[in-house]
C-alpha positions in Angstrom: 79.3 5.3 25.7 78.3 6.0 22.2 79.7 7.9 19.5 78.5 9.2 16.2 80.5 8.4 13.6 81.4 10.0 10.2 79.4 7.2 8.2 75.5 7.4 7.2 73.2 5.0 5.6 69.3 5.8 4.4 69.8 8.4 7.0 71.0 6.5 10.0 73.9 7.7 11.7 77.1 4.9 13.1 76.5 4.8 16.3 79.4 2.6 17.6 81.4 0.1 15.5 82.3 -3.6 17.1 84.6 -6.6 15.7 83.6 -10.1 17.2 84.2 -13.5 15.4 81.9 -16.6 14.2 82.6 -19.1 16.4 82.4 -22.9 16.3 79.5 -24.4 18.1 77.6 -27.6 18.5 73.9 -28.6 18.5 73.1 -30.2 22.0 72.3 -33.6 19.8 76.1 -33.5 18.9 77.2 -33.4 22.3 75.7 -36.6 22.9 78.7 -39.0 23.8 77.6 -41.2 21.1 77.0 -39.2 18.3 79.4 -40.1 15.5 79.1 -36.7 13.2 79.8 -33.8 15.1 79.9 -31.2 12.2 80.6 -27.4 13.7 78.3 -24.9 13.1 78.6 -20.8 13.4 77.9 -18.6 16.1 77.4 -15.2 17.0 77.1 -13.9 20.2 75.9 -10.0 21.2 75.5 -9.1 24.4 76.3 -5.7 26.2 75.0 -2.6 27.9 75.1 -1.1 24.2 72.7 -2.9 22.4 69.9 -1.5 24.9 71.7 1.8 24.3 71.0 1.1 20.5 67.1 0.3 21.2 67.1 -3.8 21.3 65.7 -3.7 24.8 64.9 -6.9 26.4 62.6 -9.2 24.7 62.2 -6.7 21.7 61.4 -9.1 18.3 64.5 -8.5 16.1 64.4 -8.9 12.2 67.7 -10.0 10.5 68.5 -9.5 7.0 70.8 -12.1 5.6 73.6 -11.7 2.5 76.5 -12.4 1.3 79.4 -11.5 3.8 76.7 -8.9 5.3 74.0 -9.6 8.5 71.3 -6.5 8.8 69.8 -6.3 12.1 67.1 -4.1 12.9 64.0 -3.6 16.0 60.6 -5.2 14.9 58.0 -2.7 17.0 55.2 -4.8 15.4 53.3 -6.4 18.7 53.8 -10.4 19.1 51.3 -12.9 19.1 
C-alpha cells in the first residue's frame, strides 16, 4: 500500500521509500567455464506489485537519469517504434 510522504520534489509527492543493494553479477560470457577474467559487475533489481502502483506498467519504456551516487527513473509515454 502506498503512502504519501512528508518530502516533495518539482511537485511530486514520495510515494513509498525502498532500500535494496547493488549486487554482484556476471555477463553470461563470464560464466563460460573457460573464461579466465571474470570481473563483477553491478546490479539492480525492481520488481513488485508497487512499481505498477507507481505507473511503470508492463512493457512501459523507462528513461533513467544517471549521477553521481543518484539514479532518476521516470515513465517514457512517447509511443515505440
Amino acid at each position: 500500500m502506498f503512502y504519501s510522504g512528508e518530502h516533495s520534489d518539482e511537485g511530486l509527492t514520495l510515494l513509498v521509500s525502498r532500500q535494496i543493494k547493488v549486487r554482484e553479477a556476471y555477463h553470461s560470457y563470464q560464466l563460460q567455464q573457460n573464461y579466465p577474467d571474470r570481473t563483477p559487475i553491478g546490479e539492480i533489481q525492481l520488481k513488485g506489485h508497487w512499481l505498477i502502483q507507481a505507473g511503470f506498467t508492463i512493457d512501459t519504456p523507462v528513461h533513467i537519469r544517471v549521477m553521481e551516487g543518484c539514479m532518476v527513473l521516470t515513465t517514457d509515454k512517447r509511443p515505440v517504434g
